[in-house]
C-alpha positions as CSV (number, residue, x, y, z in Angstrom):
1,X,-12.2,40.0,72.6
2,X,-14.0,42.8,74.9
3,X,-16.4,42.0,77.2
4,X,-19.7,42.3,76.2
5,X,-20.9,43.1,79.2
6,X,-18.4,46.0,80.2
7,X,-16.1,46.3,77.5
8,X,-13.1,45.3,79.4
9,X,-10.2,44.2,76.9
10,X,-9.7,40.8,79.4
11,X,-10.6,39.9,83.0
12,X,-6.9,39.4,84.3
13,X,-3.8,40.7,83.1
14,X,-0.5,38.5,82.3
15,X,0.2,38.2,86.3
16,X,-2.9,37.2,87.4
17,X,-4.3,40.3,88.8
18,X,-8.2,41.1,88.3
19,X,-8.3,44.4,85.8
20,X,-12.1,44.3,85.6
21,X,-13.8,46.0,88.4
22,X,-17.3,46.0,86.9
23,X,-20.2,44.3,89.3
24,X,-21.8,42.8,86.7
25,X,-19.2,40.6,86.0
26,X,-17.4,39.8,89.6
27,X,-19.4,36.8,90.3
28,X,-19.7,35.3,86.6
29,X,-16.7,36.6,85.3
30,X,-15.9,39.1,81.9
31,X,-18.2,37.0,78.8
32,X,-16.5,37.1,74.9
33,X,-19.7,38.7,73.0
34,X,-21.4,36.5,70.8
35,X,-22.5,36.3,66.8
36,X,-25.8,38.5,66.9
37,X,-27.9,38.1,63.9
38,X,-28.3,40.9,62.2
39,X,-25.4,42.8,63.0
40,X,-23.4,43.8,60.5
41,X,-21.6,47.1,61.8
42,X,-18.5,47.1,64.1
43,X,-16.8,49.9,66.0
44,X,-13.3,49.8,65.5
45,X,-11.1,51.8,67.8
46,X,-7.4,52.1,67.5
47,X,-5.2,52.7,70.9
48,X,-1.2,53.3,70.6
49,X,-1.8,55.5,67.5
50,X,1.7,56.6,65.7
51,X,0.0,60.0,65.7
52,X,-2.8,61.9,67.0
53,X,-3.9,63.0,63.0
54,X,-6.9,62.2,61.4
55,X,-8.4,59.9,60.5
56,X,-7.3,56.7,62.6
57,X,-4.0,58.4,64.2
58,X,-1.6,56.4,61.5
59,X,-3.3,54.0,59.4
60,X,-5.6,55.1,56.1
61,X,-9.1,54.2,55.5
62,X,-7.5,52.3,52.8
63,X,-5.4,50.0,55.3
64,X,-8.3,49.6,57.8
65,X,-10.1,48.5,54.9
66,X,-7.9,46.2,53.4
67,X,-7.7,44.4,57.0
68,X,-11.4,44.3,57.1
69,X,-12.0,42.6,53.7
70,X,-9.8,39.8,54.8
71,X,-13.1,38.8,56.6
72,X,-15.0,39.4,54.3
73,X,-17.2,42.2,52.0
74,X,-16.9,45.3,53.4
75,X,-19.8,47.6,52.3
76,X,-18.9,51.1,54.3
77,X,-16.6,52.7,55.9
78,X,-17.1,55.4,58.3
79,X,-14.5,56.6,60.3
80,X,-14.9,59.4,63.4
81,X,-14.2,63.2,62.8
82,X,-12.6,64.0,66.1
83,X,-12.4,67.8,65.5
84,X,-10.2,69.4,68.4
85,X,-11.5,66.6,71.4
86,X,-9.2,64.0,72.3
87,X,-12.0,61.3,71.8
88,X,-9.8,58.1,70.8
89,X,-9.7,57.6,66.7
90,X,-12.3,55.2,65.9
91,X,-14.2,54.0,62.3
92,X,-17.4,52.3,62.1
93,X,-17.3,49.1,60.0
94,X,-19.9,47.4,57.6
95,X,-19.5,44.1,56.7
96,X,-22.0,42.0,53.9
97,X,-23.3,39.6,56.9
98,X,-23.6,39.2,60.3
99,X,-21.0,36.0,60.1
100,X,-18.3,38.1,58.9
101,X,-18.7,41.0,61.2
102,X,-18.8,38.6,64.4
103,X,-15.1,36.7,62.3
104,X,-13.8,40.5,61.7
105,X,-14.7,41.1,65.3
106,X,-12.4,38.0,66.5
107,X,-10.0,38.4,64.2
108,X,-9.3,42.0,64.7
109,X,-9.1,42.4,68.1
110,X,-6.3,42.9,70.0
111,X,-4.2,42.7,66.9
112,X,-1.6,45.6,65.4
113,X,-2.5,47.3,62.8
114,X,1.6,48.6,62.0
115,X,4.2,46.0,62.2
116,X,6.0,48.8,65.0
117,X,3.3,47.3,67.9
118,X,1.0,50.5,67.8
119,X,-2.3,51.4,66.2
120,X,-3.5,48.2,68.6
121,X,-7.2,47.8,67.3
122,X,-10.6,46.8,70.2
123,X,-13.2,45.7,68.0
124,X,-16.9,45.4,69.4
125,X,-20.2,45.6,67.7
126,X,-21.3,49.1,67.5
127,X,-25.1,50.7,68.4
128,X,-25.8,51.9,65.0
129,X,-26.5,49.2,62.4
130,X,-26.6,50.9,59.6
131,X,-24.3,53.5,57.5
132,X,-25.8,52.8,53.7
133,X,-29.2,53.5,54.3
134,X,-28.4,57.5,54.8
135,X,-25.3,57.3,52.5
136,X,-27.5,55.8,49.4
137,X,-30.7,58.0,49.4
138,X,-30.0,60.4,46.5
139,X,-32.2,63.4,47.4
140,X,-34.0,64.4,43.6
141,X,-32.7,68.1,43.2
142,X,-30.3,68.7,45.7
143,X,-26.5,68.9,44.2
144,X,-24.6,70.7,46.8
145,X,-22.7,68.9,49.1
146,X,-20.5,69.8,52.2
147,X,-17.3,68.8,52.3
148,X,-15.1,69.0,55.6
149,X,-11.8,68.5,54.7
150,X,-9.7,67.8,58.2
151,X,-5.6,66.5,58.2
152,X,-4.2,69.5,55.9
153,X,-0.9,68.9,54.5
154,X,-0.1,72.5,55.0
155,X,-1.9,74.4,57.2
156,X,-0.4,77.0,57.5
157,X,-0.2,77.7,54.1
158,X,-3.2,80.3,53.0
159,X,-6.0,80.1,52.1
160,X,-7.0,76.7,51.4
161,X,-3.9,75.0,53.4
162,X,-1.8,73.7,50.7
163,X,-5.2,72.4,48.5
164,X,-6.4,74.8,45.6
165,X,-9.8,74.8,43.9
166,X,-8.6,73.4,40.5
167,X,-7.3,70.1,43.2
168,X,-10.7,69.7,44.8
169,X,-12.9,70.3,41.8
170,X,-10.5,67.8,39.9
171,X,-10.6,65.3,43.2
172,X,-14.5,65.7,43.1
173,X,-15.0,65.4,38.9
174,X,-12.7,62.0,39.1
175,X,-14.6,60.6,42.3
176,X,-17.9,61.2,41.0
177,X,-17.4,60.9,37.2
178,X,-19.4,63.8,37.3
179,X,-18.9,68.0,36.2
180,X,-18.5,70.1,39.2
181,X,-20.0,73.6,38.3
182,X,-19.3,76.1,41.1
183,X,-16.9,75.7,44.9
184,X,-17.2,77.9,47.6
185,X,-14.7,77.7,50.8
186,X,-14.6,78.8,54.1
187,X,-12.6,82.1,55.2
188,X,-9.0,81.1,55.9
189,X,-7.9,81.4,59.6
190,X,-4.2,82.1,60.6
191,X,-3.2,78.5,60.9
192,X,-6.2,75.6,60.0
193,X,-7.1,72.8,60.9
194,X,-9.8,72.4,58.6
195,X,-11.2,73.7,55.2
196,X,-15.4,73.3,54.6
197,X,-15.9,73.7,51.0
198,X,-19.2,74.0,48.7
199,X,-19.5,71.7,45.8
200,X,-22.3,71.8,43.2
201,X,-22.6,69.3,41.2
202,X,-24.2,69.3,37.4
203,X,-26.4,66.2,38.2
204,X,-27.8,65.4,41.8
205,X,-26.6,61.5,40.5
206,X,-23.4,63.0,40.6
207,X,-23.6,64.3,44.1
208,X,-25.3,61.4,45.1
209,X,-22.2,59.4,43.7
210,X,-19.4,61.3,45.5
211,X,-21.1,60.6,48.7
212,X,-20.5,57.1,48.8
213,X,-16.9,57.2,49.4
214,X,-16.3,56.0,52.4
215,X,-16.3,58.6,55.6
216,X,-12.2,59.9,56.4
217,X,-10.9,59.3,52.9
218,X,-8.0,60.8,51.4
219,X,-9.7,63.2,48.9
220,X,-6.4,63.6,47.1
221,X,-5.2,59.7,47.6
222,X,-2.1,61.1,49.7
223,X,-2.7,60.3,53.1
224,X,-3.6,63.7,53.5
225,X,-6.9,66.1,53.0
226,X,-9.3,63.8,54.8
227,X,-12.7,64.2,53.6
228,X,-16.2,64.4,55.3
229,X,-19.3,64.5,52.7
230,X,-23.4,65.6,53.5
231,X,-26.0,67.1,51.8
232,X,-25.8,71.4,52.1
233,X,-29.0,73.0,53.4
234,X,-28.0,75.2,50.4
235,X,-29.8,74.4,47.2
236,X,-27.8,76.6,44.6
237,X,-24.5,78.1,45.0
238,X,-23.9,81.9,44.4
239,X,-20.4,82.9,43.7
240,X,-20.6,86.8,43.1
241,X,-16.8,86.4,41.9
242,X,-14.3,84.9,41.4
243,X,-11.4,84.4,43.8
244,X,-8.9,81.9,45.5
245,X,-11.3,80.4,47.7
246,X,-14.7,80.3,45.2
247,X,-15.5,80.1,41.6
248,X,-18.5,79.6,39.0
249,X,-16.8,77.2,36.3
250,X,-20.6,77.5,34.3
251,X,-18.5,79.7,31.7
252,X,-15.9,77.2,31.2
253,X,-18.0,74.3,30.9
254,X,-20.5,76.4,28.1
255,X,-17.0,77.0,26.2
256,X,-16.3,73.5,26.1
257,X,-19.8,72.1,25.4
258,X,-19.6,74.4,22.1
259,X,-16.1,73.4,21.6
260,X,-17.0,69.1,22.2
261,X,-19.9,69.7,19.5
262,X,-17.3,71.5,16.9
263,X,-15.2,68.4,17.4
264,X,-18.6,65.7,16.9
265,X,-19.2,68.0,13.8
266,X,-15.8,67.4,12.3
267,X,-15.5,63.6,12.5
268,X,-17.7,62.9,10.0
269,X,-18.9,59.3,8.8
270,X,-17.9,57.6,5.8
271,X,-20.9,57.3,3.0
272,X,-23.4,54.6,3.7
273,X,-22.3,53.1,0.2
274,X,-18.0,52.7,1.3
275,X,-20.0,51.3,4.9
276,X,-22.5,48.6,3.1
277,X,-18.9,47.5,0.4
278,X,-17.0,47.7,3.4
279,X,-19.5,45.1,5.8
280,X,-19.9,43.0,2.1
281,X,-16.8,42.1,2.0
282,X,-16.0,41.2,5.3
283,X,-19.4,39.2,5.7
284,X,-18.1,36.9,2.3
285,X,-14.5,36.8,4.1
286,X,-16.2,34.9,7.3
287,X,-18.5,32.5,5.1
288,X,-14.8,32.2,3.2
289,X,-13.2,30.9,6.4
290,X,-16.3,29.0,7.7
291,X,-16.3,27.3,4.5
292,X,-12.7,26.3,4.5
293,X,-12.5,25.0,8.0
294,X,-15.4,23.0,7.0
295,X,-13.5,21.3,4.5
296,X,-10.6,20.7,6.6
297,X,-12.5,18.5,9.1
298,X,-14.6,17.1,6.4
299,X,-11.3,16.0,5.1
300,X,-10.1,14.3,7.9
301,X,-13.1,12.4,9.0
302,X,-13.1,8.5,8.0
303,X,-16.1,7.5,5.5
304,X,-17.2,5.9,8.1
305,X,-17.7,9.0,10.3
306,X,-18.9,11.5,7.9
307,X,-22.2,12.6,8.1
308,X,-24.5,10.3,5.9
309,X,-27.6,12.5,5.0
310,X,-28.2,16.1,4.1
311,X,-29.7,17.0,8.0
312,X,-26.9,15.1,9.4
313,X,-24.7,17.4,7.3
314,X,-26.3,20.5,8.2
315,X,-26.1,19.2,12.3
316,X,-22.1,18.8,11.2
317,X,-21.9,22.5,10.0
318,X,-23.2,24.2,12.4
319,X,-21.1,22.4,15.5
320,X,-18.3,22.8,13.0
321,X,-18.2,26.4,12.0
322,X,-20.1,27.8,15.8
323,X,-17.6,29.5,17.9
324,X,-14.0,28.5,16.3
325,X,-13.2,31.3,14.5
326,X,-13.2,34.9,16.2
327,X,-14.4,37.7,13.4
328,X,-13.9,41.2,14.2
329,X,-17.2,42.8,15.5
330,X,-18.6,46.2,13.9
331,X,-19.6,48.8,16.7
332,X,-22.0,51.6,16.5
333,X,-19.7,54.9,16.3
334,X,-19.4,56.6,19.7
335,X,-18.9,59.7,18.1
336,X,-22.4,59.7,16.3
337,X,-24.1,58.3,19.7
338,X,-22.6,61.4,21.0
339,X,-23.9,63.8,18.3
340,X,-27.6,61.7,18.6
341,X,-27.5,62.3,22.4
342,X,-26.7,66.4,22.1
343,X,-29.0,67.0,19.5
344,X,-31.9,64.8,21.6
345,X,-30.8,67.4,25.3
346,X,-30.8,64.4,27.0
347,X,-30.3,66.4,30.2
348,X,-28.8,63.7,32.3
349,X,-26.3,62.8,30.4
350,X,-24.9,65.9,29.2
351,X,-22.5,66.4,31.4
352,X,-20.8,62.6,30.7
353,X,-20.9,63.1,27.3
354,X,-18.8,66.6,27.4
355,X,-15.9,64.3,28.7
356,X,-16.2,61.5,26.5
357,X,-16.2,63.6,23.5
358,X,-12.7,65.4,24.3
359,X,-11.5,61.8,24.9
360,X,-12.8,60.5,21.6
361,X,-10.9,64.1,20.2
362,X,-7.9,62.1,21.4
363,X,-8.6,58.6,20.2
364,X,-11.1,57.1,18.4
365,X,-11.9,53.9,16.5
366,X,-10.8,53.1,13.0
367,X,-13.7,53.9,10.2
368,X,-13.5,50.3,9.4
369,X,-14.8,49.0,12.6
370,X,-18.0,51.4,12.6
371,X,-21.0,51.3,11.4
372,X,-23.9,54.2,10.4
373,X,-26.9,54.6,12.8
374,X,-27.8,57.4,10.4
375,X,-29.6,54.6,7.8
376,X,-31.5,53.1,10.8
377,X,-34.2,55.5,12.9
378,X,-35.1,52.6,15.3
379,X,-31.5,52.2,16.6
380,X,-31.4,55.8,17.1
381,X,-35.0,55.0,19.0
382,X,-33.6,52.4,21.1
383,X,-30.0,54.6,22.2
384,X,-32.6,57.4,23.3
């Protein structure tokens, strides 16, 4: 492991020769750091990259992270935006504990991250201690983020270098389960080598949620279109019209708000009568069921095992009948959550329940497993 002292990789090299020419450490010699409590957060930097791309010069955030968690949790990921320097790729770590960042640290270093003997990984503890404080501080109102989008798949290719808006806004919508409303992006140059783009979000949870991917991700899972997310100073977007690089998508999502409620409107509930015959008979089916299986084991108990008096029966019954049979369970119908939940403006939801009610267009559960929250006002009380 480095030095703690100076950072040297080792003291001597494989013929004997002192490498480490730092004072400090002439008379006592290079020292292996050791476990510090409390830190959790290790610098990772890779030498003998396959490439000098973004993020880590060769390997994802995904494969940097999969070798981390064979240490243990692995709450953040944050690699370096190197922008035109040549400042070595590096990622900032965070592991659950200080006990698995010291075992990542020991395990990591000096070890290949691609079978070909590159991507070679020097593992120390970094200065900063802490990437989740900054990451999970939703700021109430604000739902425009930055994104700096780095590693293009084709740069060249104008204006957005190989990405369009319907790909980010799609990227963004499936990251953050969230509506994206409106995306503005930078001017395109004669050949990039990075696109900054303007999302606004519906919610601010939304905004909140996209920021917690980790720091160098593939925004379109390819390997490509490395993303970089932070709050914008701007508070609403203004797209005066619409082009290749910016659109308003407000129109769009009014259209299909009227078009989710239309569908609500159509899938209409049985009568509460057909729901109460329905529930009867399936209630009488179970006692049916308990009621033979009591028998059955009634039946094959000696006399001398049977229960002998009317509690010891009931005690037999229940043990019996609990938990041995599974009976299909009646659910509240999504669809009329969804209407309860319009008709309420429940503001923060709104834009979740747009997408579940195209879903539930598609596929939606049999009238015989549902049940009516029309007959019952407190129900509708408690989903509110």
């Amino acid at each position: 492991m480095a030095c703690k002292v100076c950072g040297c990789s080792r003291e001597l090299d494989e013929f004997g020769d002192r490498i480490c020419w730092c004072d400090m450490c002439q008379g006592q010699g290079c020292r292996p750091p050791s476990l510090e409590p409390g830190f959790t957060v290790v610098i990772v930097r890779i030498t003998l990259p396959e490439h000098d791309q973004e993020p880590l010069g060769g390997p994802s955030v995904e494969d940097l992270r999969e070798a981390c968690e064979a240490f243990g949790h692995v709450a953040a990921i944050q690699c370096q935006s190197r922008g035109e320097s040549q400042k070595p790729h590096a990622a900032l770590v965070q592991f659950g504990s200080d006990t698995e960042a010291f075992a990542a640290m020991k395990g990591l270093h000096g070890k290949y991250l691609s079978p070909k003997r590159c991507n070679l990984v020097s593992a120390n503890y970094a200065r900063r201690q802490d990437l989740l404080t900054s990451r999970r501080q939703m700021i109430s109102g604000r739902r425009v983020l930055r994104l700096h989008i780095r590693r293009l798949r084709h740069p060249a290719e104008s204006p957005l270098g190989g990405l369009t808006l319907e790909v980010i806004r799609a990227a963004c919508q499936k990251i953050s389960m969230g509506i994206v409303e409106k995306i503005a992006c930078s001017e395109p140059e004669a050949r990039m080598h990075h696109v900054d783009a303007l999302v606004q979000f519906a919610s601010d949870a939304s905004a909140a949620a996209l920021l917690e991917i980790d720091a160098g991700t593939s925004l379109t899972r390819d390997g490509y279109n490395c993303v970089w997310a932070h709050y914008s100073s701007c508070h609403e977007l203004k797209v005066p019209k619409r082009t290749t690089r910016m659109q308003d998508f407000s129109a769009e999502l009014a259209d299909r708000r009227g078009a989710s409620e239309v569908r609500l409107e159509l899938m209409a509930m049985p009568e509460s009568s057909v729901q109460l015959e329905r529930m009867g008979r399936c209630r009488q089916a179970a006692i049916d069921t308990r009621m033979r299986l009591a028998a059955s084991k009634l039946a094959a108990l000696s006399d001398e095992h049977r229960p002998q008096s009317e509690p010891a029966l009931r005690s037999f019954l229940r043990r019996t009948v609990q938990c041995r049979e599974l009976f299909r369970a009646f659910v509240i119908d999504p669809v009329e959550v969804l209407q309860v939940l319009l008709d309420a403006s429940v503001p923060f939801e709104d834009e979740h329940i747009l997408r579940a009610a195209e879903e539930l267009a598609k596929r939606r559960p049999t009238e015989e497993q549902l049940v009516s929250l029309r007959s019952s006002p407190v129900d509708i009380a408690r989903v509110l």
